[in-house]
N, C-alpha and C positions, 0 to 999 in steps of 0.2 A: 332078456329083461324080465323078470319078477313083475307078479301079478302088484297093482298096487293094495294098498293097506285100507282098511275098512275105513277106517283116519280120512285119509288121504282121498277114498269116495265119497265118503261120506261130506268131505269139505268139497270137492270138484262138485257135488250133487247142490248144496246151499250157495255156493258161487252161480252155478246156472241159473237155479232158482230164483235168484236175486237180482241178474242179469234180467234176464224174461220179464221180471215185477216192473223194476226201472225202465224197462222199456217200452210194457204197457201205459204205465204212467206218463211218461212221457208223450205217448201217443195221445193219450188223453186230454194231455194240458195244451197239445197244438189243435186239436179238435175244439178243446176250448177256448182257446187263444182265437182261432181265425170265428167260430159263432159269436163270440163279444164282438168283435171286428167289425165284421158285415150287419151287426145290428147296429153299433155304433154308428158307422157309416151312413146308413138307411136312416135313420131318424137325422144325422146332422142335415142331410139332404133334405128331409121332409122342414126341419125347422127353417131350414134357408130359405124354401119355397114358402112358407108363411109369410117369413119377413118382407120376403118379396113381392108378395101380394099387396105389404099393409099391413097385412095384421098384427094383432099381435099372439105370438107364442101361449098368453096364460087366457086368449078366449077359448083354446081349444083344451079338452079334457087328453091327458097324457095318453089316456085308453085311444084316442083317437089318432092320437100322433101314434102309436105303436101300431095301430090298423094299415096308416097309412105306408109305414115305415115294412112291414111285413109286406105288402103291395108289392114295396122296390124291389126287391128280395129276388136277385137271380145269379146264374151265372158269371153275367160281365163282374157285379158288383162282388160279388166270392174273388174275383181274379186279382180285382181292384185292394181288397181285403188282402191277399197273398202276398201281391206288391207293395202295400203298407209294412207287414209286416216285418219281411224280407229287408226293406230299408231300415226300420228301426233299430233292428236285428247287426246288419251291417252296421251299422251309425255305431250301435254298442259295441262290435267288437272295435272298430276305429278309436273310441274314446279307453277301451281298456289297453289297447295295444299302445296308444300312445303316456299312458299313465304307468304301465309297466317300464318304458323306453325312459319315460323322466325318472322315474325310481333310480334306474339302473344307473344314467347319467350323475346321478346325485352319490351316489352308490360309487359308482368311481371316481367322482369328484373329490368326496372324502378321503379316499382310500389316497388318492394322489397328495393330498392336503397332508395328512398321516404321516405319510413315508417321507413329505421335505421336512415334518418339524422333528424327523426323527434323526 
């Protein structure tokens, strides 16, 4: 087998390249995905615990709610976070699979419809 062509590495080399990129990024945006997450999480929790008090939400200063909300901030609640996301994650592919499955049905529906007025 012949050595391949400059071409031909030169493209195998920007394919890698580009692979590697997309998959940093990707790492990136589930790093960011589950940090939004677990803060999200942590403050809806601290605002519950207000309501729950009595109080209200707008006597306390935001900065405050984030103080408290950073507090919650561990372990369990990262797991909890993974779990959330994990469901959504599922949920979406379920709502994609079944939107391609009705396409498809519709999709052969016509094609049937087609072929009797032919």
């Amino acid at each position: 087998m012949a050595t391949p062509s400059y071409k031909e590495r030169m493209k195998a080399a920007r394919a890698e390249a580009r692979a590697k990129r997309e998959a940093e990024k990707a790492a990136w945006h589930r790093r960011a995905e589950l940090i939004h997450e677990v803060r999200h999480i942590a403050r809806e929790a601290v605002v519950a615990d207000v309501r729950a008090r009595g109080d209200r939400v707008s006597l306390y200063k935001p900065r405050e709610i984030t103080a408290q909300a950073n507090a919650l901030i561990g372990p369990w609640l990262v797991a909890q976070a993974k779990a959330r996301i994990a469901a959504r994650q599922n949920k979406n592919l379920e709502d994609l699979h079944k939107a391609r499955s009705a396409d498809s049905q519709r999709l052969s529906r016509a094609n049937v419809t087609n072929e009797m007025e032919s």
